[in-house]
C-alpha positions in Angstrom: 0.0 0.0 0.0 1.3 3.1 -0.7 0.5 6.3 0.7 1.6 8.3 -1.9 -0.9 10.6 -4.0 -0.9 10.3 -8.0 -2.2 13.0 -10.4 -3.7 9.7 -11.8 -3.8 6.2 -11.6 -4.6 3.7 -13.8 -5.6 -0.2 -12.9 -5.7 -2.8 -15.1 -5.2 -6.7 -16.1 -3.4 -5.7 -19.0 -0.8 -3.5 -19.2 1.9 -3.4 -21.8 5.6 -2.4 -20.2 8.8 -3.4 -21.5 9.2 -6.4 -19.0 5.8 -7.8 -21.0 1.8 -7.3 -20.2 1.0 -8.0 -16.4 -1.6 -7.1 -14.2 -0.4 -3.2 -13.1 -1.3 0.5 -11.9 0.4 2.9 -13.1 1.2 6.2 -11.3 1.5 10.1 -13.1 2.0 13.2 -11.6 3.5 16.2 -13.3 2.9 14.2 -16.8 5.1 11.5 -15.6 4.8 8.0 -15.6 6.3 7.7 -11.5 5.3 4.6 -10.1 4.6 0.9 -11.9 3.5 -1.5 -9.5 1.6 -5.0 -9.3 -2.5 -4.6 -9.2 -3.6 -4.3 -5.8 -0.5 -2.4 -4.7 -2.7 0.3 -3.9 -1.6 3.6 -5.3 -3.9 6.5 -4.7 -4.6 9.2 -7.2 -6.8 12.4 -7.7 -8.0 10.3 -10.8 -8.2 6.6 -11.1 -9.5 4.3 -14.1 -9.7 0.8 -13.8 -9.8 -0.8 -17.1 -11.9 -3.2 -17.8 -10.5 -7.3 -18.6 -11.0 -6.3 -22.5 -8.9 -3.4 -22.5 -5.1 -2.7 -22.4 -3.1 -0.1 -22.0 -0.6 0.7 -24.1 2.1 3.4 -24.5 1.3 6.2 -26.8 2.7 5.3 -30.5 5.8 7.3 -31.9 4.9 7.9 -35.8 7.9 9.3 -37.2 6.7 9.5 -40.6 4.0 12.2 -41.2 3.2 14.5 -43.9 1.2 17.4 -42.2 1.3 19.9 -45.0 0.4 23.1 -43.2 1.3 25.7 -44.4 1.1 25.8 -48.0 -1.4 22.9 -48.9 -3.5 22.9 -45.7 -6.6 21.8 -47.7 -4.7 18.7 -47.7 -3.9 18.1 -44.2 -3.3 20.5 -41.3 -2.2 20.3 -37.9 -5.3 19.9 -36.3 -6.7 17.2 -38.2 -3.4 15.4 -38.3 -3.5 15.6 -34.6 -6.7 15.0 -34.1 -6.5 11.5 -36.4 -3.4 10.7 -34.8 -4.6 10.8 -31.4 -7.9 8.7 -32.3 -5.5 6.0 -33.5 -3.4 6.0 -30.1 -0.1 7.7 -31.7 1.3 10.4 -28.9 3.8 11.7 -31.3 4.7 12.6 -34.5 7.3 13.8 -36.5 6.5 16.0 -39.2 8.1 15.4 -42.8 9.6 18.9 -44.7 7.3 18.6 -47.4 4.5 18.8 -49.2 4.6 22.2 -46.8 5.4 25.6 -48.7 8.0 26.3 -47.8 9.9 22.7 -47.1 11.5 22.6 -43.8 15.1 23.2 -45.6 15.8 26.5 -43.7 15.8 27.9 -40.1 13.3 30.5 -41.5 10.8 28.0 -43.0 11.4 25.4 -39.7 10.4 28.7 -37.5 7.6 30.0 -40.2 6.0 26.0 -39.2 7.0 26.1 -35.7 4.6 29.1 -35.8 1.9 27.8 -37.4 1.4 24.7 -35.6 1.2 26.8 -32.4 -1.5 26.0 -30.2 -3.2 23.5 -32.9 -1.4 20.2 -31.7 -3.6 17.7 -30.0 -0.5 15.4 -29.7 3.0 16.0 -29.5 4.9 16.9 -33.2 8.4 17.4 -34.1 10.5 17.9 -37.2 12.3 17.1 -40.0 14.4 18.8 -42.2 15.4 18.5 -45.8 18.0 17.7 -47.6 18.1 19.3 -51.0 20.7 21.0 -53.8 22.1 24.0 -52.5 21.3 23.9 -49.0 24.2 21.9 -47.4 25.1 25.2 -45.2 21.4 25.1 -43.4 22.0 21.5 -42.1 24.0 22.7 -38.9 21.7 25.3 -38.2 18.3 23.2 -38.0 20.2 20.8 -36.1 20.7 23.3 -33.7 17.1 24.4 -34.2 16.1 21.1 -33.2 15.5 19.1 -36.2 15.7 15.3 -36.0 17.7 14.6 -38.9 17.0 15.1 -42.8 15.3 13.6 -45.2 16.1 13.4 -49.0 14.6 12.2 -52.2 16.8 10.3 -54.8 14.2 11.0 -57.4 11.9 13.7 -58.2 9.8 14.4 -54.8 6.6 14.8 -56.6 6.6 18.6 -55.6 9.2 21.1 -57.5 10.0 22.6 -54.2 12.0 19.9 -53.1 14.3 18.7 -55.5 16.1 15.5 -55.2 19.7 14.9 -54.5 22.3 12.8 -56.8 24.1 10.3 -55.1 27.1 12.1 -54.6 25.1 15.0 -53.5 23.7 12.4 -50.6 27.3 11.5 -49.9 28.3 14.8 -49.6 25.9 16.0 -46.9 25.8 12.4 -45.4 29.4 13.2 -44.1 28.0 16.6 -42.8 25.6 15.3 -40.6 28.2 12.7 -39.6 30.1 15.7 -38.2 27.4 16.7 -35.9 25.8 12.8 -35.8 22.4 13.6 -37.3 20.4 10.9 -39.8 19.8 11.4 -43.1 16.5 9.1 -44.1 15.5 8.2 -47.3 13.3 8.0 -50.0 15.3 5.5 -52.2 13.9 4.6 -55.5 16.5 5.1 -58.4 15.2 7.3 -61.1 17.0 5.8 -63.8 15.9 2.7 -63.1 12.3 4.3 -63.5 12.7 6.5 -66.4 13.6 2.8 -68.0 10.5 1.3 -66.8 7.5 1.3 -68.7 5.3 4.7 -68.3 2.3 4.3 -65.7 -0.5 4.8 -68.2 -3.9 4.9 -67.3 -6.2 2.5 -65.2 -4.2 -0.2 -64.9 -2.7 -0.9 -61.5 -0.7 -3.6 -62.9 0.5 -0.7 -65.4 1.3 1.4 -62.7 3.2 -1.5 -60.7 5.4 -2.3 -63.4 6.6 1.3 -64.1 7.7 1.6 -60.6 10.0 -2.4 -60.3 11.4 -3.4 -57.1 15.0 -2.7 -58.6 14.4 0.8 -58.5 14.5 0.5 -54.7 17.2 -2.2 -54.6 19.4 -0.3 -56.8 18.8 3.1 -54.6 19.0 1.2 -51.4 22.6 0.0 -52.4 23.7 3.3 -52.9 22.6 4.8 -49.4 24.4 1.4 -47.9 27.4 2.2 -49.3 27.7 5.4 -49.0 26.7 5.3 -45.3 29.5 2.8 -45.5 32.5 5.7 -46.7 31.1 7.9 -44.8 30.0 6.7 -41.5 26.8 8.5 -40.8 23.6 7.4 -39.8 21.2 6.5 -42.2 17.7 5.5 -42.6 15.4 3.4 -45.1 11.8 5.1 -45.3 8.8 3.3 -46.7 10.6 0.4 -47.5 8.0 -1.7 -50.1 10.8 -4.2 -52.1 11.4 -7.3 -49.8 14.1 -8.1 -52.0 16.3 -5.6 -50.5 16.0 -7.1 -47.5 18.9 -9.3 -47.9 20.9 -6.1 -49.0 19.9 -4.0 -45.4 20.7 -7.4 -43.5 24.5 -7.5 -44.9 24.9 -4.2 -44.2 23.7 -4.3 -40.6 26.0 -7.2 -39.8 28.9 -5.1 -41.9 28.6 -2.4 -39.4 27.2 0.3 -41.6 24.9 2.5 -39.4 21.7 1.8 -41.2 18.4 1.3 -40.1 14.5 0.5 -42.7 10.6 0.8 -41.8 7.7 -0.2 -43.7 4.3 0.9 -43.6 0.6 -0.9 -42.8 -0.2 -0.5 -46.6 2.7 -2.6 -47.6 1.6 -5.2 -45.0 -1.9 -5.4 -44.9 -2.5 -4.6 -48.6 -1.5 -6.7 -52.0 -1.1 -5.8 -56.0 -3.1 -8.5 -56.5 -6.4 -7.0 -54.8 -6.4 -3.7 -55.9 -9.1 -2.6 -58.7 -8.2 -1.2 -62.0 -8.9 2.7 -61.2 -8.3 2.4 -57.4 -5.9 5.5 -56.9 -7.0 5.7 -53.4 -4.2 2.9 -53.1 -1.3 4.5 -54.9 1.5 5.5 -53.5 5.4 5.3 -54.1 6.8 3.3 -53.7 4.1 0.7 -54.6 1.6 -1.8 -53.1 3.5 -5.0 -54.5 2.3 -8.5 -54.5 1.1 -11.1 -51.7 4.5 -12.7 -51.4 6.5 -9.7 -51.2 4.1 -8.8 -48.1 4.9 -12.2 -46.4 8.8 -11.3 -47.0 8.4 -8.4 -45.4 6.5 -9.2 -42.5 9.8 -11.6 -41.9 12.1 -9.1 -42.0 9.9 -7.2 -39.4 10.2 -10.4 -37.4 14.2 -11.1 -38.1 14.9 -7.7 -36.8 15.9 -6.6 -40.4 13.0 -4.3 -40.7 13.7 -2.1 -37.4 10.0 -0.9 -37.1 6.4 0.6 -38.6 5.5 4.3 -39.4 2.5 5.2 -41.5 3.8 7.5 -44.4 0.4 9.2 -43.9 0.5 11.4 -47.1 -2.9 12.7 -48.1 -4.5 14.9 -50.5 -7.1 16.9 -52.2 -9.9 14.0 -53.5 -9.3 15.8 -56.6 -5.7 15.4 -57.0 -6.5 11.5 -56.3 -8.3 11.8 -59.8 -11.2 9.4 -58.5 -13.2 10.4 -61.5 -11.3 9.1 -64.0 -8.9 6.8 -62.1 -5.9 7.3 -63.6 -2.9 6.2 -61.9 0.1 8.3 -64.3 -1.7 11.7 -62.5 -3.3 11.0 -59.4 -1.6 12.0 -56.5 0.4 9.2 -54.8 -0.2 8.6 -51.3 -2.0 6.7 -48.4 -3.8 8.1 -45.8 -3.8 6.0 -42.8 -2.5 7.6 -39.7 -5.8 7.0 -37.5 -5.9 3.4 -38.6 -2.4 2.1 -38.4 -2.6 0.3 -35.2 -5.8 -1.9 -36.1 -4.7 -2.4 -39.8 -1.2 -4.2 -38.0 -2.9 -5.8 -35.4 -5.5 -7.5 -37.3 -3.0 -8.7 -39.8 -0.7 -10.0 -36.9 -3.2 -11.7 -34.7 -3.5 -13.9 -37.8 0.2 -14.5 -37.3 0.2 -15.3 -34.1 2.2 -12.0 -33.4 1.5 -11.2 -30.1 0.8 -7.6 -29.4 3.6 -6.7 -26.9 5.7 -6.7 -30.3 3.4 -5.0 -32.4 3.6 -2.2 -29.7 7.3 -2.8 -30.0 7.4 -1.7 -33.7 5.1 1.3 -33.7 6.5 2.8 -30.1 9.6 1.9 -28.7 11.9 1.3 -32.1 10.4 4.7 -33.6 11.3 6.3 -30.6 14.9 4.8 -30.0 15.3 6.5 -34.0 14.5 9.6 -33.1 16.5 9.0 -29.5 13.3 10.3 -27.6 14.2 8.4 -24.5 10.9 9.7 -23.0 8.3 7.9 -25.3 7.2 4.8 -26.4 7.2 2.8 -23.1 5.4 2.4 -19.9 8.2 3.0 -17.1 9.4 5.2 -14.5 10.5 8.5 -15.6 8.7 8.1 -19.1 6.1 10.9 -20.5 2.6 9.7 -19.6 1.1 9.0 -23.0 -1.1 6.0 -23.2 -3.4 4.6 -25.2 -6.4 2.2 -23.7 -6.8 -0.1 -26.5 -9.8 -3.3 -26.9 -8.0 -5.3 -29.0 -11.1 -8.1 -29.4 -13.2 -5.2 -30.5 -14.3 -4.9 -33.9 -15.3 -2.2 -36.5 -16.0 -1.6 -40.2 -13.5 1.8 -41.4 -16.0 4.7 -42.9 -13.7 6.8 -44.7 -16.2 10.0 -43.8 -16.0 9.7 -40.3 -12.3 9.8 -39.9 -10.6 13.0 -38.5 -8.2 13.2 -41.2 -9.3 16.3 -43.1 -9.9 14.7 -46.6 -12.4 11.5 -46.4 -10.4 9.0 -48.6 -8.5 5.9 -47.6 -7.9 2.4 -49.8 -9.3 1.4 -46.1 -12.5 1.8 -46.5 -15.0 -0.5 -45.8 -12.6 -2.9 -44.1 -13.4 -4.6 -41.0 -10.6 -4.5 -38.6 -9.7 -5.9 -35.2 -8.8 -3.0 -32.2 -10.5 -0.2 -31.2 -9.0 2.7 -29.5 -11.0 3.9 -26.4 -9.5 6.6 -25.3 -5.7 8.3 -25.4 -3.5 10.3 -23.0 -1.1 12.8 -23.5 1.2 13.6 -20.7 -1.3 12.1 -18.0 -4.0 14.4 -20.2 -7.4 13.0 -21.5 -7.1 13.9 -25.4 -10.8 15.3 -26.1 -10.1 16.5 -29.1 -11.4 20.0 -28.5 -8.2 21.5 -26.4 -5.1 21.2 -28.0 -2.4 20.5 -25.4 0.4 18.6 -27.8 3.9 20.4 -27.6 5.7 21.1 -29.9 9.4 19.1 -29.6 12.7 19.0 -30.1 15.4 16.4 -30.6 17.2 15.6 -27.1 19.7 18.0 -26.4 18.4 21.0 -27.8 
């Protein structure tokens, strides 16, 4: 029994900590996960929940892979309703990717400029990015100071004219710059020569589309961020990694030495080539949805450790730019908007594999976090933030595109029936009710 006094206290059967999902209460004052103890220890709180035998709580998920958009194409996302879908779907924190904003995040100025403008709209906790394009090697050192939590780059065209892609020596080059002040450069490796020899996506076809994007566009980039992570010695990261036969490549490296970590994304997990309609754009993105077997590759290499962990790549648009009407994949918009769903879509998938959810949890908390170095998130122990999730993973539900909080109502989702439900989430000890906005806005450790 403790005579203590908690902010809050919460009581349940099952509760996910990194030691593995016990019967515990769990203590928080000042935002501050304080006390973890047995159930029926007996802490005492201003606030106390007792979860029922179906829930579980769960540490708030760490999605380092967002595109927010705001400012500059806010009818495509925002803050708000990125925070907003975020916190539905359990996630705590996000970092924010330096585009499709206008301006990218490639300059103090423009990192301040969306420091601004997410001001008092957060409903969960965002950081940044910064990018790495031509010209703007002598910014790197200053955003790092500003906070950033590393760089991303393109080695093929972006999609958006505003942030050009680097050449290989070009990645090299600042590669050896962050190495000087140990930041991460992460990736968006598809090789465009590799594509501009591929046929041309033309029309409705998905398998049109699939072939003009081939796994060895990936394989081909990959191998050039392995090696020259390799000369150079800096830490670097595979985004959205869709080709599982580059898995092989990432694994050699690891044991080699080379400083090099890979995620994938739900859609590449849950989704296949071989289900997707003719005029579907709502599941295009790039890199590609590829085919059932490359999904059960890559749900090995989440399991062998090659894959380090799972971010969303929630990159949304106007329905318009999705071209819906006519369904053309060569000009709709690639991207898939899933941030509120990304939990369910990956547990329902690995329930069916006998993946037990303390890992799942493992993948879209803990191992996002230890990227990013936030020591403070992802896990339910002493001295971490207080962000939780209360999760029923029996509970079921049918995804309706128009009720999501994302801000435009499209999703290849859909219509899906899923396993999980997200009751409610904490931030910092803080009931999210989606009406006050109490997320902060964060920098990397150190700053």
């Amino acid at each position: 029994m403790s005579d203590e006094t908690f902010d809050l206290v919460i009581r349940g059967q099952h509760v996910l900590t990194p030691d593995g999902t016990a019967p515990r209460e769990v203590g928080v004052r000042a935002g501050k996960i304080l006390a973890v103890e047995p159930l029926g220890y007996g802490l005492t709180g201003g606030e106390v929940v007792e979860l029922s035998d179906d829930e579980s709580l769960i540490p708030g998920l760490v999605d380092t892979h967002v595109h927010i958009n705001e400012p500059g194409r806010t009818e495509w996302e925002g803050f708000a309703s990125a925070t907003r879908a975020a916190a539905a779907g359990g996630v705590t924190t996000i970092i924010d990717m330096p585009l499709n904003s206008i301006p990218p995040t490639t300059t103090v100025e423009a990192l301040k400029l969306k420091r601004e403008t997410a001001t008092d709209q957060a409903f969960v906790d965002v950081g940044f990015w910064g990018g790495a394009i031509p010209g703007n090697k002598a910014d790197l050192r200053p955003l790092h100071a500003e906070g950033v939590f590393g760089f991303k780059c393109f080695l093929l065209h972006s999609g958006v004219d505003e942030f050009p892609q680097l050449g290989a020596d070009e990645m090299e080059e600042d590669m050896a710059e962050l190495k000087s002040f140990d930041s991460l450069m992460i990736v968006h490796a598809e090789d465009p020569h590799t594509i501009d020899a591929a046929p041309g996506a033309d029309g409705i076809s998905y398998s049109g589309f699939l072939a003009s994007r081939p796994r060895d566009a990936e394989n081909r980039a990959i191998t050039e961020v392995i090696e020259r992570a390799r000369r150079t010695g800096a830490r670097a990261h595979i985004l959205h990694l869709s080709s599982s036969d580059a898995l092989p490549l990432i694994a050699a490296a690891k044991r080699d030495g080379v400083r090099l970590t890979a995620e994938t994304c739900p859609h590449y997990l849950t989704l296949t080539a071989e289900e997707i309609p003719d005029g579907a754009t709502a599941f295009k993105c790039c890199p590609p949805i590829r085919e059932a077997s490359n999904r059960e590759r890559l749900w090995e290499g989440l399991l062998d450790g090659t894959i380090d962990f799972i971010a969303s790549d929630h990159s949304p648009s106007t329905l318009d730019l999705k071209d819906l009407e006519h369904g053309d994949f060569a000009v709709a918009w690639g991207g898939v908007s899933s941030l509120q769903l990304g939990l369910s879509l990956i547990w329902t998938e690995a329930r069916q594999r006998g993946i037990p959810l303390d890992q799942v949890i493992s993948w879209m908390a803990a191992k996002p976090a230890e990227l990013v170095r936030l020591r403070d998130k992802g896990q339910i122990a002493e001295g971490i933030d207080a962000d939780f999730a209360v999760f029923a993973p029996d509970e079921r539900f049918v995804v309706d595109a128009s009720r999501l909080k994302h801000k435009n109502p499209i999703t290849p989702y859909d219509g899906r029936e899923l396993s999980g439900v997200i009751h409610r989430t904490y931030l910092r000890g803080n009931l999210v009710d989606f009406r006050s906005p109490r997320g902060r806005l964060i920098r990397r450790p150190g700053v």
